[in-house]
C-alpha positions in Angstrom: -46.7 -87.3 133.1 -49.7 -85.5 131.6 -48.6 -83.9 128.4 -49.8 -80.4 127.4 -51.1 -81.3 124.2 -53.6 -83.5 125.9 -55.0 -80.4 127.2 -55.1 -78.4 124.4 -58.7 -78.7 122.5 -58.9 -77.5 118.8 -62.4 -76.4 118.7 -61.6 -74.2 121.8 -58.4 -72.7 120.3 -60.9 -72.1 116.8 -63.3 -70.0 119.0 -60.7 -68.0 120.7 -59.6 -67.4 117.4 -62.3 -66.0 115.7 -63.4 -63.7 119.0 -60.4 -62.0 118.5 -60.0 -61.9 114.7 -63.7 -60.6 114.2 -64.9 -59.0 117.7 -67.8 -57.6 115.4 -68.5 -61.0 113.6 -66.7 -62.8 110.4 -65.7 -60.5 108.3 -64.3 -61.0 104.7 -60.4 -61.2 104.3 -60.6 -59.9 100.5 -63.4 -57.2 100.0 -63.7 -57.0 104.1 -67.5 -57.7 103.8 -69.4 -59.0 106.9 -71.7 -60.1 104.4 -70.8 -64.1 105.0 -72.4 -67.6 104.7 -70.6 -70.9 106.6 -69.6 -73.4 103.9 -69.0 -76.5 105.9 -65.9 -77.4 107.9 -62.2 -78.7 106.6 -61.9 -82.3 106.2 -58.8 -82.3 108.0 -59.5 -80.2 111.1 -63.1 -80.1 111.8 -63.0 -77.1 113.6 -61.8 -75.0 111.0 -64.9 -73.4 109.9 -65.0 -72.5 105.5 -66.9 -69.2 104.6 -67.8 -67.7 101.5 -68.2 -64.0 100.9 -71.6 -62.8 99.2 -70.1 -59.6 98.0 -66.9 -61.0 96.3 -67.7 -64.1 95.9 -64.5 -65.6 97.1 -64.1 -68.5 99.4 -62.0 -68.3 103.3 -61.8 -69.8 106.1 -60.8 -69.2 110.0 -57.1 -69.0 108.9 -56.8 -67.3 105.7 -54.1 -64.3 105.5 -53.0 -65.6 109.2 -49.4 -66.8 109.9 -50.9 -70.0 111.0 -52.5 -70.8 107.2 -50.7 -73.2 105.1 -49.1 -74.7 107.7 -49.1 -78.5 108.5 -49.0 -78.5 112.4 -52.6 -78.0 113.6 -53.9 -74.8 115.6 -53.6 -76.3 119.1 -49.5 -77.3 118.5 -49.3 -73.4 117.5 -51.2 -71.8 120.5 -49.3 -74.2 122.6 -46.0 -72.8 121.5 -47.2 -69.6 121.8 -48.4 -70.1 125.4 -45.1 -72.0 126.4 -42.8 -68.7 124.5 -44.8 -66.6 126.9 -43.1 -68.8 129.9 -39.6 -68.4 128.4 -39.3 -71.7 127.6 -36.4 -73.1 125.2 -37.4 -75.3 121.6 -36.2 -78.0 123.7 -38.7 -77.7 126.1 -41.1 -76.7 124.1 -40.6 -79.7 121.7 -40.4 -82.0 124.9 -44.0 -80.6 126.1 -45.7 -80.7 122.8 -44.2 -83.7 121.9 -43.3 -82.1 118.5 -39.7 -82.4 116.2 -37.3 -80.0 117.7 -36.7 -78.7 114.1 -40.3 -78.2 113.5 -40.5 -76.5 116.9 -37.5 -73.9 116.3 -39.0 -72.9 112.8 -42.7 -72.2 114.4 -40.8 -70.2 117.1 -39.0 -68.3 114.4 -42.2 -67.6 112.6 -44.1 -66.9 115.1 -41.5 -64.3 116.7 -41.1 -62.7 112.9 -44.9 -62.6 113.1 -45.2 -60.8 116.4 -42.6 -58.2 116.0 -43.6 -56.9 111.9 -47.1 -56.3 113.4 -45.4 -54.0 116.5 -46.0 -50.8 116.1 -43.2 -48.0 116.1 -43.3 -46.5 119.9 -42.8 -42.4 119.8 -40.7 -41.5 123.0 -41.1 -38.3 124.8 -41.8 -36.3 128.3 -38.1 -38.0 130.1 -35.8 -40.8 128.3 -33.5 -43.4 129.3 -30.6 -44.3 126.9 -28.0 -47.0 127.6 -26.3 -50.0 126.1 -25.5 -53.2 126.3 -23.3 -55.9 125.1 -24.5 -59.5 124.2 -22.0 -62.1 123.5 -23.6 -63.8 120.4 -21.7 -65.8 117.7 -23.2 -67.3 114.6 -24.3 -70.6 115.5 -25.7 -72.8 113.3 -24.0 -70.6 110.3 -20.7 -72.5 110.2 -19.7 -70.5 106.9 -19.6 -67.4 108.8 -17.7 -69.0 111.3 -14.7 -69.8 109.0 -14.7 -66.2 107.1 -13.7 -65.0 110.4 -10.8 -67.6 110.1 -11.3 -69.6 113.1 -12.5 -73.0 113.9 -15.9 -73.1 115.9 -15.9 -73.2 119.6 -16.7 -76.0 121.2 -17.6 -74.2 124.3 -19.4 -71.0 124.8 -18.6 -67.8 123.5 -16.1 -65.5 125.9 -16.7 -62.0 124.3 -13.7 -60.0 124.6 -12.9 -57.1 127.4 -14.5 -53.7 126.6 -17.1 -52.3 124.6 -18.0 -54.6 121.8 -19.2 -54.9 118.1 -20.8 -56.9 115.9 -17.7 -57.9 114.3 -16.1 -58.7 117.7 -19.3 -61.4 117.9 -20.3 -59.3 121.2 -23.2 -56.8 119.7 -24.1 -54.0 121.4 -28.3 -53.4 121.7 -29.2 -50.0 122.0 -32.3 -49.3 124.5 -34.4 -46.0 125.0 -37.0 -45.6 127.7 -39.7 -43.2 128.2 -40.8 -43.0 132.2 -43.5 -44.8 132.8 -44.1 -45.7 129.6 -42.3 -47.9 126.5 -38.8 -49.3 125.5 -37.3 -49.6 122.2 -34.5 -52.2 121.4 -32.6 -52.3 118.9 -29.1 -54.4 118.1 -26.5 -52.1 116.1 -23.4 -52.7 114.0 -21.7 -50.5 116.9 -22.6 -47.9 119.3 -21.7 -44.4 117.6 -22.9 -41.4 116.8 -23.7 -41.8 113.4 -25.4 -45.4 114.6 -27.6 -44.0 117.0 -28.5 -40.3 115.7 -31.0 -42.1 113.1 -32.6 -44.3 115.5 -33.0 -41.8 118.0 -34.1 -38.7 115.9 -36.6 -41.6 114.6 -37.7 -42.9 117.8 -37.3 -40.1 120.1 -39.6 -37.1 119.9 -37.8 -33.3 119.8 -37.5 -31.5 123.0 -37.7 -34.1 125.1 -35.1 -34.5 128.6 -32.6 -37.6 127.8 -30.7 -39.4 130.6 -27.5 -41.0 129.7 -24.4 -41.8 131.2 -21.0 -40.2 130.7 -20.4 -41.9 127.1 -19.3 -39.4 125.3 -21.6 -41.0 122.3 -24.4 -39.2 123.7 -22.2 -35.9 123.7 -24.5 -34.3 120.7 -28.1 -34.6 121.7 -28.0 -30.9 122.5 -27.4 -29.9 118.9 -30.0 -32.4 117.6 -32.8 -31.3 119.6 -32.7 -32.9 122.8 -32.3 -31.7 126.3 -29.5 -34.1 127.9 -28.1 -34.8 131.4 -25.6 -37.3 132.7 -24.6 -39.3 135.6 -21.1 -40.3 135.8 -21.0 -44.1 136.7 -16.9 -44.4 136.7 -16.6 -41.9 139.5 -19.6 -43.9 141.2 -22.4 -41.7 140.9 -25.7 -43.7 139.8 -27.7 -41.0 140.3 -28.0 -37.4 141.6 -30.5 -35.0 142.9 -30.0 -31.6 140.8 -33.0 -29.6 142.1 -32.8 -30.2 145.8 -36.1 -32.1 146.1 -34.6 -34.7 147.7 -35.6 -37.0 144.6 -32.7 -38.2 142.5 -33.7 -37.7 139.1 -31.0 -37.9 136.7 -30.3 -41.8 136.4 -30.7 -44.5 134.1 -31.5 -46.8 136.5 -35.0 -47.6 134.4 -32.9 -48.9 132.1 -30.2 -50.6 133.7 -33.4 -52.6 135.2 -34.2 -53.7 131.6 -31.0 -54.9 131.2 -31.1 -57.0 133.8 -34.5 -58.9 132.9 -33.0 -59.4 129.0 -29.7 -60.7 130.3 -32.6 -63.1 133.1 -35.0 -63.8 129.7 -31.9 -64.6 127.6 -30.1 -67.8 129.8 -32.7 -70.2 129.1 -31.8 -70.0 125.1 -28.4 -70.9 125.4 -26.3 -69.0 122.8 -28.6 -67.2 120.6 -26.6 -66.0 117.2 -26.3 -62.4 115.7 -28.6 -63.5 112.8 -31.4 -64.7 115.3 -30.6 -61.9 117.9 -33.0 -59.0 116.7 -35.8 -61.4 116.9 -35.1 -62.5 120.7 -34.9 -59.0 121.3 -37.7 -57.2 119.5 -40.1 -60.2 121.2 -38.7 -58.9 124.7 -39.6 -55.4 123.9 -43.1 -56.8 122.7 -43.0 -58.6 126.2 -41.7 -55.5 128.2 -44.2 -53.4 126.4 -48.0 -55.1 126.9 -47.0 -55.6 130.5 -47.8 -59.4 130.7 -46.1 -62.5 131.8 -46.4 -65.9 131.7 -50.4 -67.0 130.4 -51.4 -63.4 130.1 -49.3 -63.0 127.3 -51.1 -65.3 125.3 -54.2 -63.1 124.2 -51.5 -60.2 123.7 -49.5 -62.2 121.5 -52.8 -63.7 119.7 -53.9 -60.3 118.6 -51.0 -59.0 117.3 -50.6 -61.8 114.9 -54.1 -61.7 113.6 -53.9 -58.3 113.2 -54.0 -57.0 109.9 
């Protein structure tokens, strides 16, 4: 069996680094001078080229003020995780491929997810919006402490959420999606799914004016008096989606977003039983995912750029 890291070369994984950190040359991570001389390469890795600035005077090299600084794996075991959490693979897998510690691997996926959704931009929704809801099952594995305030031993199986709409405190949080159109998704998991939970995120994320699509939830009952135009399709008497203007298109839907939901519920399996303290990162990395449009190796360059990106 030919393992990845056999493939992987460090000097290449250096020079795609620095083409996308400094597209206009090395530039200075103090002062941001492009006024730089090389200064040898690290004794440890070879290809990590050392700079000094002539303005400042300070010393850098191809890593400093990066996520991947500091670290003791080298650059190819990070690129390679990257490359294999833009297939969907597990830590176990990933670990198996990269012949790394499976501890070692979850903490680098951690890091690197943390890494990739602080440097996403807020999206601004407008034009026509999509808002729904889902409910994850999701315990808190790993965190037996929380496990017994809730006065129960762990499960030994997986979790069975209980029926209806849940909560965090049911271990079956609900993640709040909005979708423009054509265009983004935000997703966010919430405490619950109420008014006074989802006004703030939607007056922040959502612009004025704009045409929102929701079910019959009666949660989505105000948008009128906060600004928003608002139409409904009535899932429990089996409507999914109507034509109102006689075009002969059915507009008002939230089909857009049920289809979300069923590619987080797909990308989700392979993880087997993410907890509520973990959760927002899974998430937040599938709306980084959804977002740039990319799959499998294209999302390496995407997922690159955002963490060197100051």
């Amino acid at each position: 069996m030919i393992s990845l890291t056999t493939l992987l070369d460090d000097a290449k994984c250096y020079d795609v680094l620095r083409g996308l950190r400094w597209p206009e040359g090395v530039m200075c991570p103090h002062c941001e001078s492009l006024q730089v001389s090389k200064q040898g390469h690290d004794t440890t890795q070879p290809a990590r080229q050392k700079y000094r600035c002539e303005d400042c005077g300070r010393h850098f090299d191809d890593l400093t003020g990066t996520i991947f600084a500091g670290r003791h794996q080298p650059l190819d075991a990070w690129i390679g995780c990257l490359y294999l959490m833009g297939l969907n693979q597990s830590n176990c897998q990933i670990a198996h491929e990269l012949d790394l510690n499976e501890d070692d691997v979850q903490r680098m996926t951690e890091q690197l997810r943390m890494g990739i959704v602080a440097k996403t931009p807020l999206p601004r929704l407008s034009g026509e919006v999509e808002c729904d809801e889902v409910y994850v099952v999701a315990g808190h594995k790993g965190h037996p402490d929380a496990v017994e305030k809730k006065g129960r031993k762990g499960r030994r199986r997986r979790l069975k959420g209980a029926p209806g709409r849940g909560t965090l405190e049911k271990e079956k949080p609900p993640i709040f999606g909005m979708i423009e159109r054509g265009g983004q998704v935000v997703l966010r998991m919430l405490e619950n799914v109420q008014q006074k939970t989802i006004r703030p995120l939607i007056q922040t994320i959502i612009a004025p004016g704009t045409l929102v699509y929701t079910d019959e939830y009666d949660i989505y009952a105000r948008l009128p008096q906060w600004g928003y135009g608002h139409k409904t399709v009535c899932h429990s008497q089996g409507e999914y989606a109507r034509d109102e203007d006689g075009d002969g298109f059915h507009e008002v839907h939230v089909n857009t977003m049920e289809g979300v939901w069923s590619l987080l519920r797909s990308w989700l399996r392979p993880h087997r039983g993410i907890s509520q303290e973990k959760l927002p990162l899974y998430v937040g990395f599938f709306q980084f995912m959804h977002n740039v449009r990319c799959r499998g190796r294209g999302l390496l360059q995407p997922m690159l750029s955002a963490l060197l990106t100051c």
